[in-house]
C-alpha positions as CSV (number, residue, x, y, z in Angstrom):
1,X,0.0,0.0,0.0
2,X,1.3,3.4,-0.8
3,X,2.2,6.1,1.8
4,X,-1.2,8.0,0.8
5,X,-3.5,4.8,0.8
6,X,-1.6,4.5,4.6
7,X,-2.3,7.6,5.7
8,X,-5.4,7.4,4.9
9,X,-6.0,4.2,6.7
10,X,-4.0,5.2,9.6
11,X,-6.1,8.3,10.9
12,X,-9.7,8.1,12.3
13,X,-12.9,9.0,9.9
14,X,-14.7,12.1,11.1
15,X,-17.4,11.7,13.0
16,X,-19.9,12.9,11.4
17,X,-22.3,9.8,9.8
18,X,-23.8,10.2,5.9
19,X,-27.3,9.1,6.8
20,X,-29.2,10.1,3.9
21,X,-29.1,10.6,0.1
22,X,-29.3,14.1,0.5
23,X,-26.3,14.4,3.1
24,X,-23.9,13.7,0.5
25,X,-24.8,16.8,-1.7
26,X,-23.4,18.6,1.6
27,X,-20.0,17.2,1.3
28,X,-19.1,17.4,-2.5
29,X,-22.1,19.3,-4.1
30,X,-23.4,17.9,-7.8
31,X,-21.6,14.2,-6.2
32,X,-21.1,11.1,-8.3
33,X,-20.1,7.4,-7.5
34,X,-16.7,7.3,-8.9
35,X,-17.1,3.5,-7.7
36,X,-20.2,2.6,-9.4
37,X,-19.5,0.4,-12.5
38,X,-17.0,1.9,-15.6
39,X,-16.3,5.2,-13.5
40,X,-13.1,6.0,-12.7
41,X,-12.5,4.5,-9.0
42,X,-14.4,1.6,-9.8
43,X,-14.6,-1.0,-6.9
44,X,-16.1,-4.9,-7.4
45,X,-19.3,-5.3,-6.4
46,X,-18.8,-7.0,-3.2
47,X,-16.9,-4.2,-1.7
48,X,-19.4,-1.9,-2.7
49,X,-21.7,-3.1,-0.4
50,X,-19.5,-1.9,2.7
51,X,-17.9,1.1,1.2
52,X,-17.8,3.6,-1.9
53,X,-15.8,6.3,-3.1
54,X,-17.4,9.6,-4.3
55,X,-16.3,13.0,-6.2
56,X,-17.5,15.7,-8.7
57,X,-15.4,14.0,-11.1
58,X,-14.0,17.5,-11.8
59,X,-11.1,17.1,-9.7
60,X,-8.5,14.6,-7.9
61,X,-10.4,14.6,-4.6
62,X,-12.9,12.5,-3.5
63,X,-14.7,11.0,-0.1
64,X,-14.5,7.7,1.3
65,X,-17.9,6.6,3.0
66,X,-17.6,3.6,5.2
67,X,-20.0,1.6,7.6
68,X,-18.9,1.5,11.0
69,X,-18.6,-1.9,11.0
70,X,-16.2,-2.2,8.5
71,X,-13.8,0.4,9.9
72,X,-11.2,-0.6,9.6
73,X,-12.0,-3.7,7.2
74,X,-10.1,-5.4,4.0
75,X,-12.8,-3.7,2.0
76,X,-11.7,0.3,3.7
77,X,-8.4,-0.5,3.1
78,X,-9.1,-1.8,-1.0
79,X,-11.0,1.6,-1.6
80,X,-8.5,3.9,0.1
81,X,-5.5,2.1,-2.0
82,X,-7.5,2.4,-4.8
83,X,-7.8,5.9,-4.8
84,X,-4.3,6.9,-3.7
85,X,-2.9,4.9,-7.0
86,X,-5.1,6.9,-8.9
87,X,-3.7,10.1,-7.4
88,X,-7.1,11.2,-5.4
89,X,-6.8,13.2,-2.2
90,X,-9.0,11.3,0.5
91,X,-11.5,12.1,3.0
92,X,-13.6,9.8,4.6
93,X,-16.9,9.8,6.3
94,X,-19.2,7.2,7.8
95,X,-22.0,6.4,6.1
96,X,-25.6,4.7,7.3
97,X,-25.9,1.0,5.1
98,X,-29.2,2.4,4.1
99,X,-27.3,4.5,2.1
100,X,-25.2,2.5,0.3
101,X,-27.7,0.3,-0.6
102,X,-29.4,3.1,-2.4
103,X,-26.5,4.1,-4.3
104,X,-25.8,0.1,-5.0
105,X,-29.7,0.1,-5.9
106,X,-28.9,2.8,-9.0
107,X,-25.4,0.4,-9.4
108,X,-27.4,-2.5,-10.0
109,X,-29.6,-0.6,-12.7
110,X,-25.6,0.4,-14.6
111,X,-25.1,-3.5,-14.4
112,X,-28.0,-3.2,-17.2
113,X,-25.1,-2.0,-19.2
114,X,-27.0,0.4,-21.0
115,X,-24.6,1.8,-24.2
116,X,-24.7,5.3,-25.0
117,X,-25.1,6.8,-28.7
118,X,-21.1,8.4,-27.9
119,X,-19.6,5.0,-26.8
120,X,-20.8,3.5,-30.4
121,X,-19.1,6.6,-32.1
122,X,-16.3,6.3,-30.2
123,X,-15.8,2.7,-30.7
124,X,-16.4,3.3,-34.7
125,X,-13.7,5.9,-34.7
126,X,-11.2,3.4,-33.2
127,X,-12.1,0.6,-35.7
128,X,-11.5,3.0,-38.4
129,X,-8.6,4.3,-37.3
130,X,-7.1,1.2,-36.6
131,X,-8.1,0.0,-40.0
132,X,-6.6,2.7,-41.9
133,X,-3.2,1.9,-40.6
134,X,-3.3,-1.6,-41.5
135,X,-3.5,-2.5,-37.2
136,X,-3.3,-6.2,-36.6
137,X,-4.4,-5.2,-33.0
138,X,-5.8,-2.9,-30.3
139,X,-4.3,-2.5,-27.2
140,X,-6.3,-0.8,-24.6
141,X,-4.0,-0.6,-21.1
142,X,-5.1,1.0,-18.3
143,X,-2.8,3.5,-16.7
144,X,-2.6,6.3,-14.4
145,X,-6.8,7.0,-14.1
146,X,-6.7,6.4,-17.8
147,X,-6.8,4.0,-21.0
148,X,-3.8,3.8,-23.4
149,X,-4.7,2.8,-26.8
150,X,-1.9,1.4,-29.0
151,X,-1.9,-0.8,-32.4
152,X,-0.1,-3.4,-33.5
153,X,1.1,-2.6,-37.2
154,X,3.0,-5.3,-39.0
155,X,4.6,-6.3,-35.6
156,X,5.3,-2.6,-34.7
157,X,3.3,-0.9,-31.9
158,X,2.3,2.5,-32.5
159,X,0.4,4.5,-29.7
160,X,-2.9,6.0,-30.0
161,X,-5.2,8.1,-27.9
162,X,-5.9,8.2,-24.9
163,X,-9.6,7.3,-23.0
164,X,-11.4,7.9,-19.8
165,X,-12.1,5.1,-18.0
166,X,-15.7,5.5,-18.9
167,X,-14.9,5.4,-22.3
168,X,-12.6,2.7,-22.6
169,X,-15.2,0.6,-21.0
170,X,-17.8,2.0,-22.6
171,X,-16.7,0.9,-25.9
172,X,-15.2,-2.3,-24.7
173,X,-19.3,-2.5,-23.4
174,X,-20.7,-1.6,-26.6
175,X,-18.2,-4.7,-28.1
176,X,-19.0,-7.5,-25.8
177,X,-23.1,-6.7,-25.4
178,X,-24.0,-5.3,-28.5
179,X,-21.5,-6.5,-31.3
180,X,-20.3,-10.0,-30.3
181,X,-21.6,-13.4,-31.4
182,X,-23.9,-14.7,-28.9
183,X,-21.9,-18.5,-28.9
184,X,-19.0,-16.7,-28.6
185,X,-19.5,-15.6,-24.7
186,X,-20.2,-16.4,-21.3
187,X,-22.2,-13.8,-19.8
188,X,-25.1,-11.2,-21.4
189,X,-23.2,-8.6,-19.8
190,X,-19.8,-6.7,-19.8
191,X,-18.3,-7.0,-16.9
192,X,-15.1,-5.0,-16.9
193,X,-12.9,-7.0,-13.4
194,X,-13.5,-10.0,-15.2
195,X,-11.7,-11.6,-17.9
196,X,-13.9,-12.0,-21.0
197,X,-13.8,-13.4,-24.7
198,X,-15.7,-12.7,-27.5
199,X,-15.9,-12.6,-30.9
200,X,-17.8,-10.2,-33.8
201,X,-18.0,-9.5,-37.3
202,X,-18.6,-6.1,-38.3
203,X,-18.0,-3.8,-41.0
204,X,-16.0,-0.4,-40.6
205,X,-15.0,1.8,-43.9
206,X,-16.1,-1.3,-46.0
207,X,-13.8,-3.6,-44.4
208,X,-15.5,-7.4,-42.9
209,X,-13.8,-7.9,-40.4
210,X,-13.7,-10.2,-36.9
211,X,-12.6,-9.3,-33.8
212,X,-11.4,-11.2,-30.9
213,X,-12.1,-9.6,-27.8
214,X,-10.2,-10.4,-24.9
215,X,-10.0,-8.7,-21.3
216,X,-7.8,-9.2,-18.5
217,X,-7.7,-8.2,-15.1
218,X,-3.9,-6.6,-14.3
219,X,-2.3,-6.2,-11.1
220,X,-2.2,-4.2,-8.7
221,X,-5.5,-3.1,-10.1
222,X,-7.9,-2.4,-13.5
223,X,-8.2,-4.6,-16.6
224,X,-6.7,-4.6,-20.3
225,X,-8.1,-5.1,-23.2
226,X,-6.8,-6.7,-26.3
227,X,-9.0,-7.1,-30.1
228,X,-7.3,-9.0,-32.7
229,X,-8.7,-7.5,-36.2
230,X,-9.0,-10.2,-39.4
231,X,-10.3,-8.7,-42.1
232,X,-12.5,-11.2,-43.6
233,X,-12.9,-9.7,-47.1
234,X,-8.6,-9.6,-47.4
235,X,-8.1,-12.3,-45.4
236,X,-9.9,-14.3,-48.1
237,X,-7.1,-12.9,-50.5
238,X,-4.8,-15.4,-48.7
239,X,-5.5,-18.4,-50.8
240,X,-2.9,-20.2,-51.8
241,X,1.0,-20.3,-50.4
242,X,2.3,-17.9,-53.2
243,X,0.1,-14.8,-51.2
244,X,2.7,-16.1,-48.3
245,X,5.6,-15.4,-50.3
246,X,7.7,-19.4,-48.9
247,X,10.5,-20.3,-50.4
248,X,9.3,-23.2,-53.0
249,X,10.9,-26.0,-51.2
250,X,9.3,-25.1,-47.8
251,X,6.1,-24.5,-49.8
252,X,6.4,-28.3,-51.2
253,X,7.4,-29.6,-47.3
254,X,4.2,-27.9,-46.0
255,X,2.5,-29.7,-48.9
256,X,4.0,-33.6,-47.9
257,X,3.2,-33.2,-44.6
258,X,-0.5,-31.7,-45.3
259,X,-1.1,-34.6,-47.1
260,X,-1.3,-37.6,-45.0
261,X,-4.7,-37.1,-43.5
262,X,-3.9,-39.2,-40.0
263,X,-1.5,-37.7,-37.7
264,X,-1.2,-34.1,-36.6
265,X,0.5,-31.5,-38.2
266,X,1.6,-28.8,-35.7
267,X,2.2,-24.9,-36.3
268,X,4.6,-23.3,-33.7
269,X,5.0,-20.0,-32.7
270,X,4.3,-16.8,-30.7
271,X,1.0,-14.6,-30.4
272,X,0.3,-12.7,-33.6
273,X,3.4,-14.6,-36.0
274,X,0.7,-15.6,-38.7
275,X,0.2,-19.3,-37.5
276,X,-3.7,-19.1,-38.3
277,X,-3.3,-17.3,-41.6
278,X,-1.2,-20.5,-42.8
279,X,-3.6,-23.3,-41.7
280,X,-5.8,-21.0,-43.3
281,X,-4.3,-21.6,-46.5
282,X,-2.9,-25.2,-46.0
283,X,-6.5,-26.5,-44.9
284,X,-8.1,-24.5,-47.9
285,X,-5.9,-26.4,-50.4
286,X,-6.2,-29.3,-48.6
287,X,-10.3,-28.9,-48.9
288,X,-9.6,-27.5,-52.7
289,X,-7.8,-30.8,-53.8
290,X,-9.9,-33.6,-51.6
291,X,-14.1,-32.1,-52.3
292,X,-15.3,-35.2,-50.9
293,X,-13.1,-34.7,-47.5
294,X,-15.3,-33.4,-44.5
295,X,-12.8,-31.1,-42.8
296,X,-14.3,-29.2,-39.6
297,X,-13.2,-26.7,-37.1
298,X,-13.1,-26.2,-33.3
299,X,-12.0,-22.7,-32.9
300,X,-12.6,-20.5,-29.5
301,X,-14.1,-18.1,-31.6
302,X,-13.0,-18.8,-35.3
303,X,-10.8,-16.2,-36.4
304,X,-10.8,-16.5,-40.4
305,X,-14.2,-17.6,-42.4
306,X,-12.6,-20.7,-44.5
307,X,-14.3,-21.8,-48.1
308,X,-14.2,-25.1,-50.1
309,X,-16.6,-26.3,-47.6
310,X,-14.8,-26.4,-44.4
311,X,-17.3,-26.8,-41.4
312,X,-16.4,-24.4,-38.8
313,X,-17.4,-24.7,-35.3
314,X,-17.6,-22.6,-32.2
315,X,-16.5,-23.6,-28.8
316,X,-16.9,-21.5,-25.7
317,X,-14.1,-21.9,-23.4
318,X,-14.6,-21.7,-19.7
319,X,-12.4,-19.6,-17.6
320,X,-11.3,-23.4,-15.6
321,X,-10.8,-24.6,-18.9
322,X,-13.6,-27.6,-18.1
323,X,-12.6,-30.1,-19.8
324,X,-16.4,-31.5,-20.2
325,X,-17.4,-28.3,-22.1
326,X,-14.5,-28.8,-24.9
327,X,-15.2,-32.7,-24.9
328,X,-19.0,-32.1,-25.1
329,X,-18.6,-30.2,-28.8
330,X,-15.7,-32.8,-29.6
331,X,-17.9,-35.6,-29.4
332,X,-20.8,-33.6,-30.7
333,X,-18.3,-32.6,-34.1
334,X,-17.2,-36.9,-34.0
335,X,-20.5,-38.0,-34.6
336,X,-20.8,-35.5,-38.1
337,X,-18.2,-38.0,-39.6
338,X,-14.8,-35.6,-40.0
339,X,-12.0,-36.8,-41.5
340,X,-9.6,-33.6,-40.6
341,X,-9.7,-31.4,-38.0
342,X,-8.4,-28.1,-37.4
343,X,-8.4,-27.6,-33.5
344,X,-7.4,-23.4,-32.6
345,X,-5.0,-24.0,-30.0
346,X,-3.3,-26.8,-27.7
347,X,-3.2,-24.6,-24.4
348,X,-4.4,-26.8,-21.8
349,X,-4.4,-30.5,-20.1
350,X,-8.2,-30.5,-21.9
351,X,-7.3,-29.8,-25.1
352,X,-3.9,-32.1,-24.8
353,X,-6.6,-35.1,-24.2
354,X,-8.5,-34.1,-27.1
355,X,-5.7,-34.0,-29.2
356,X,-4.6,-37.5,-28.6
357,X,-8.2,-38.9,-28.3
358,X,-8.4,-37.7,-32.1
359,X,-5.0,-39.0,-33.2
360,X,-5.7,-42.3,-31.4
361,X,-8.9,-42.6,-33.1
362,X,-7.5,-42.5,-36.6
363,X,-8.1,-38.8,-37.4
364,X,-6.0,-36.1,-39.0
365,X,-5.4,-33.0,-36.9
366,X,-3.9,-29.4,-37.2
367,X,-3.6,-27.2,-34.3
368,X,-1.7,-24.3,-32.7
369,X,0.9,-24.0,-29.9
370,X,2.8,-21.5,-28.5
371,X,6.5,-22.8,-28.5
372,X,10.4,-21.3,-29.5
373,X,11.1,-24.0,-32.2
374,X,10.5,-27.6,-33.5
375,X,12.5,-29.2,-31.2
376,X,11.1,-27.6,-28.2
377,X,7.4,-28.5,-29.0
378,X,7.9,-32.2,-27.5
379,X,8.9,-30.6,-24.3
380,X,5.8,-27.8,-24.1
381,X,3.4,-30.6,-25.3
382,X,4.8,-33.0,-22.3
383,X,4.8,-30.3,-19.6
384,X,2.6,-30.2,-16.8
385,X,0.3,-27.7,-18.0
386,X,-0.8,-29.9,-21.3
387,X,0.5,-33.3,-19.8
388,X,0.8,-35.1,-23.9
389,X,4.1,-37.4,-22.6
390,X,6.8,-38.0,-25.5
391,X,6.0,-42.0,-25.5
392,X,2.9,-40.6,-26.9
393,X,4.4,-38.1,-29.6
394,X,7.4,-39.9,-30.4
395,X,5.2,-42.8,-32.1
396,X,5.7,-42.9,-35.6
397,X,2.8,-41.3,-37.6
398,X,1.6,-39.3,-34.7
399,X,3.2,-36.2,-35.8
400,X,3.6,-35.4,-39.4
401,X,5.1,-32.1,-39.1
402,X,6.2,-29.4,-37.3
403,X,6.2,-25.6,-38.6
404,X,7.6,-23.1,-36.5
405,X,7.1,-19.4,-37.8
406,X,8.1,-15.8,-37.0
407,X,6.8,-12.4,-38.1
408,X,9.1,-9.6,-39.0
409,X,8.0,-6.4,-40.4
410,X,9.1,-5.7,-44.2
411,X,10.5,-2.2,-45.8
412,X,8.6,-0.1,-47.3
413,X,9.8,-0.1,-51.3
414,X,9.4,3.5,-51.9
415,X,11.3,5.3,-49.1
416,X,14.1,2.2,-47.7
417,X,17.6,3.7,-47.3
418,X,21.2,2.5,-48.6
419,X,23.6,1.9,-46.1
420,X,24.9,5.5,-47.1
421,X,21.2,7.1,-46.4
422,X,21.0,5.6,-43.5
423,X,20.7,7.9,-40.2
424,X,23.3,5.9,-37.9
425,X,25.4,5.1,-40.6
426,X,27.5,3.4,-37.8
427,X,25.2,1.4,-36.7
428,X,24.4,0.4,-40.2
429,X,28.0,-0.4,-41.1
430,X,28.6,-2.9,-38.4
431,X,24.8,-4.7,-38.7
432,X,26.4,-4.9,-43.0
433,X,29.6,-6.0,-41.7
434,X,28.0,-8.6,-39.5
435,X,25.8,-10.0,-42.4
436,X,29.2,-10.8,-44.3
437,X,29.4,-13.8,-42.0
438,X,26.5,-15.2,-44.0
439,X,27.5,-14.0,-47.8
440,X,30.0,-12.0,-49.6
441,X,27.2,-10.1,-51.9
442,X,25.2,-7.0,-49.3
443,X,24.8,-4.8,-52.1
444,X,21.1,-5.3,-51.7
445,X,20.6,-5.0,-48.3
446,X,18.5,-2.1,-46.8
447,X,17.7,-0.4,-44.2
448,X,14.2,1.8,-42.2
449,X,13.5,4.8,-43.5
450,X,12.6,6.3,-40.0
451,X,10.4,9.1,-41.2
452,X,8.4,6.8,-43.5
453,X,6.6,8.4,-46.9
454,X,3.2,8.7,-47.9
455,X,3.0,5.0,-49.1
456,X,3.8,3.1,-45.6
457,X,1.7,6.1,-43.6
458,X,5.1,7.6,-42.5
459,X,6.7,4.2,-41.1
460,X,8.9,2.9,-43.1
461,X,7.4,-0.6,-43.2
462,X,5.5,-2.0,-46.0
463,X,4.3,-4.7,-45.0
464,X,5.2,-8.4,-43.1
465,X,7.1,-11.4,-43.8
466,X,7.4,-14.8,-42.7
467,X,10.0,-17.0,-41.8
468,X,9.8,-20.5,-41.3
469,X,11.3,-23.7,-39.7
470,X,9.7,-26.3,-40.7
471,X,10.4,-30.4,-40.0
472,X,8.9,-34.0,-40.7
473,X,10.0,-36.3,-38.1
474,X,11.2,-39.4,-39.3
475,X,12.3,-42.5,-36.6
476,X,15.7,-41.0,-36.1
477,X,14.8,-38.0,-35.1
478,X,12.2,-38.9,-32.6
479,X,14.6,-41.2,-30.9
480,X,16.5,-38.7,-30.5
481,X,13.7,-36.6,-29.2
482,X,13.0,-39.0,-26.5
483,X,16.8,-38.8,-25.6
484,X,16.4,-35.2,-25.6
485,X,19.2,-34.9,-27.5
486,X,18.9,-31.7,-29.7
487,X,22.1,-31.8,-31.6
488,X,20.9,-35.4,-33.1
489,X,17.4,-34.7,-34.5
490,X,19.0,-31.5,-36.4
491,X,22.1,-33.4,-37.6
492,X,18.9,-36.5,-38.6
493,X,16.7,-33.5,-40.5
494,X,20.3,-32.5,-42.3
495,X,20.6,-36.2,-43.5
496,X,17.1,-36.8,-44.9
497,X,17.0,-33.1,-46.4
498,X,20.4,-33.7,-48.4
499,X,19.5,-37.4,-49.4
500,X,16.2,-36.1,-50.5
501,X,17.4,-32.8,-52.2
502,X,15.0,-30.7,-50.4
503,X,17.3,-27.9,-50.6
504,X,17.3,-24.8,-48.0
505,X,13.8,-26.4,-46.8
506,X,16.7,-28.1,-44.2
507,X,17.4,-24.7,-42.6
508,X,15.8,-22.8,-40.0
509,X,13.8,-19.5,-39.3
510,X,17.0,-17.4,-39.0
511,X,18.5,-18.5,-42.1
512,X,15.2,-17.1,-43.7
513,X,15.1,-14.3,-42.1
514,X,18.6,-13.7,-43.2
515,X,17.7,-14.7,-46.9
516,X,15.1,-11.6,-46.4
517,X,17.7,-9.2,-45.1
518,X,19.8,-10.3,-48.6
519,X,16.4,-9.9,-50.9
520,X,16.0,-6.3,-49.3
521,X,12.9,-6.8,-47.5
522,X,13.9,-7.0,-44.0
523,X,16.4,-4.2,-42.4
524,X,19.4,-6.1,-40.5
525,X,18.5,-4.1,-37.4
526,X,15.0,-5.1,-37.3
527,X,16.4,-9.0,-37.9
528,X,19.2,-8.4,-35.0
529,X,16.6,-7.1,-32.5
530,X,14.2,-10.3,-32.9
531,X,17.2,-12.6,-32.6
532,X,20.5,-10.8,-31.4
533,X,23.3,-10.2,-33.1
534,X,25.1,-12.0,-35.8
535,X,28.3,-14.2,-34.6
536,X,29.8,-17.1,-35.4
537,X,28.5,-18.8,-32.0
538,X,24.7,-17.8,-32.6
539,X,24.6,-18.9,-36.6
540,X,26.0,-22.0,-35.1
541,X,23.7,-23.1,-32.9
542,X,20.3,-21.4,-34.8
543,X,21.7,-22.5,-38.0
544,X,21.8,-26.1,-39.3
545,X,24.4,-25.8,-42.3
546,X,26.6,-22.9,-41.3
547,X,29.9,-23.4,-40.9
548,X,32.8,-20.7,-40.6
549,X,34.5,-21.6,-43.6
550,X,32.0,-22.3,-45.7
551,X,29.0,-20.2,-44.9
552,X,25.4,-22.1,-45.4
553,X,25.3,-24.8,-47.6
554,X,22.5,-23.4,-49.5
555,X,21.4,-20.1,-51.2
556,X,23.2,-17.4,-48.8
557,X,26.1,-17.6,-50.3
């Protein structure tokens, strides 16, 4: 508790007891509850029922009115904190319960979430805005008495306005109760301590597009809010692996291990690296070239809307993750007949059980997890918090591939800088003097134009990029998985790669990357920040064919 929440706490109410409505007006004079639901001090409901915090609202002062009873209490101490972090001077008066129950009588009829005409607008403006700029996201964080708003372009974060408290929640309100799908949450209402999914379909400035809503209460105290934007009628553009710009021979791996339709095929990766937009297109080819194939979804919500007759369903995830809600819809989906599933995420023991109920049962699966590479997803599928042991993937045929993938933001064509343009020039030397570890030829490597042009909306990035490592497990390498002996299933991939002339499809996300940095599409800077910088020790161990003396083995040099 801060020193102002403790002095606060520390020295005895005044004496004199609130025991009417009309006895507030002659403390603060045109009052409001700055506790009551999506005002500024808001306080859970629970709380409110033994204390509340009131202002004008037109300054950083406000009262603290407390039953006897529950001075001092958990729930005194909660609103006092609460109003020091937000920078509020405090006095405090008792206060009859008869009064607070008429001021929670009015709370109860905000919990009708009633959406004002302003929220709406205000919520349009941010969709549009955010759309403009090409946002993969909206960031709403709650700081100092206020909401930040920030967007996620092409991997870059860029801020926005800022919001009320009010606002923010009054939009986030306007979202969840009047925009959202109904099977796609758990409650009629917003509720803004609680964390909350959801999912919409909308159009702003003629773009379709979905949103996934999420909240989450932070500490020490208010809640975020994250929307991840598809756009529906460009997502759609995505149709085929040349939109994703692969190299071929990873294009043709993805294809061999999309084809088998038992076993799972697993894409890796963080938040917002571009894993759905590739089963996207791998499942749509997949339904393009197999019509009579009944592929079906279990997404919590679906992000993309998928043609050539994929079924996609809905699931509503609980907060405990029950396992009986996520089974429920599985066996619900098992008796429609599938033959390939696409299930959103492996995040959970429930969804680990699922997952090997399907494979056990003779189905083909694709599905999401959040892991650092190929190797590593054996270990984050036989942790504690999924609980799929390796004697389970380590059998032959139960995993078919694995495609790790990062995101990295691309130059803008019309305003990148030469070496010689670019404003640390010293800094540029050294990143091109680095990337001479992995070819001879930097001529065309560029650099961020920091002041952007017209084209990018004054960023200097154009666009995003992908780059991919991507693996089929064959019985070497999952031995040496269940020895957990890295070195061997890489040295194993390297074998079957060369003997099969796969080509750079051997290699790994940084070599990728580092063919992108060569094409002039990525800046070196932007590729050193996601992984460090280049030295001999780090293309080492991230590379598979990179050896001092002779550079990579394929393309780079």
């Amino acid at each position: 508790m801060n020193a102002i929440a403790a002095k606060a706490v520390t020295t005895t109410p005044r004496m004199n007891t609130m025991r009417t409505k009309e006895d507030l007006g002659t403390i603060v004079p045109d009052w409001k509850d700055l506790a009551a639901l999506g005002r500024e001090l808001e306080l859970p409901l629970e709380t409110r029922k033994n204390v509340t915090l009131i202002g004008s609202g037109q300054n950083k002062q406000c009262v603290v009115l407390v039953t006897r009873d529950r001075y001092p209490s958990l729930d005194y101490f909660k609103a006092c904190d609460r109003a020091a972090k937000a920078g509020f001077v405090i006095v405090r008066h008792f206060v009859e319960r008869s009064v607070l129950n008429l001021l929670l009588s009015q709370k109860v009829q905000d919990t009708e979430q009633v959406v004002t005409q302003d929220h709406q607008i205000l919520f349009n403006t941010l969709m549009e805005e955010a759309l403009e700029k090409g946002a993969s996201d909206i960031l709403l964080n709650q700081k100092d008495g206020r909401f930040e708003s920030c967007f996620d372009v092409n991997t870059l974060v860029t801020k926005g306005q800022d919001y009320s408290i009010e606002e923010g929640h009054g939009m986030m309100r306007h979202l969840y109760q009047n925009l959202a799908d109904d099977d796609s949450v758990d409650s009629s209402y917003f509720k803004p301590d609680t964390a909350q999914v959801a999912a919409a379909d909308n159009s702003w400035s003629g773009h379709l597009t979905r949103i996934r809503f999420q909240s989450k209460p932070s500490f020490p105290s208010g809640t975020d809010f994250a929307l991840r934007l598809l756009r529906m009628s460009e997502a759609n553009g995505f149709s085929d692996y040349n939109d994703l710009y692969l190299p071929p021979q990873q294009v043709a791996l993805i294809r061999r291990v999309m084809k088998r339709n038992t076993g799972a095929v697993l894409f890796l990766g963080a938040t917002s690296s571009g894993k759905t937009t590739s089963i996207k297109v791998s499942l749509e080819e997949k339904a393009r070239n197999n019509p009579e194939m009944v592929i079906r979804t279990l997404e919590a919500p679906p992000e993309y809307i998928m043609g050539y007759g994929i079924r996609q369903h809905a699931v509503r995830e609980t907060k405990s993750g029950d396992l009986h809600v996520m089974a429920d819809e599985v066996k619900e989906m098992m008796r429609m007949n599938p033959k390939y599933m696409f299930l959103g995420e492996i995040r959970g023991v429930e969804t680990g059980v699922l997952c090997v109920d399907m494979l056990q049962s003779g189905h083909g699966l694709v599905s999401t997890l959040h892991t650092t590479g190929p190797f590593q997803a054996f270990d984050r599928l036989a942790s504690r918090s999924i609980g799929v042991t390796k004697d389970i993937t380590t059998l032959q045929g139960n995993v078919n591939g694995l495609i790790y993938q990062r995101r990295l933001p691309t130059l803008c064509h019309h305003c990148r800088l030469s070496v010689k343009q670019a404003p640390s020039e010293q800094l540029s030397h050294e990143a091109l003097d680095r990337m001479s570890l992995v070819s001879k030829n930097t001529e065309t490597v560029f650099f961020q134009n920091p002041d952007g042009c017209e084209e990018c909306g004054f960023t200097g990035v154009g666009g995003s990029r992908v780059a991919m490592n991507a693996v089929q497990p064959n019985t070497a390498m999952l031995k040496a998985v269940k020895e957990n002996d890295m070195e061997a299933f890489d040295h194993h991939w390297v074998k079957r790669c060369t003997a099969s002339g796969w080509g750079d499809a051997v290699e790994t996300d940084l070599y990728h990357a580092l063919q992108l940095v060569l094409q002039g599409e990525v800046s070196p800077l932007v590729l050193e920040e996601e992984y460090s910088d280049l030295d001999p020790t780090m293309l080492t161990e991230q590379c598979r064919t990179w050896t001092e003396e002779k550079r990579f083995a394929y393309g780079l040099n």
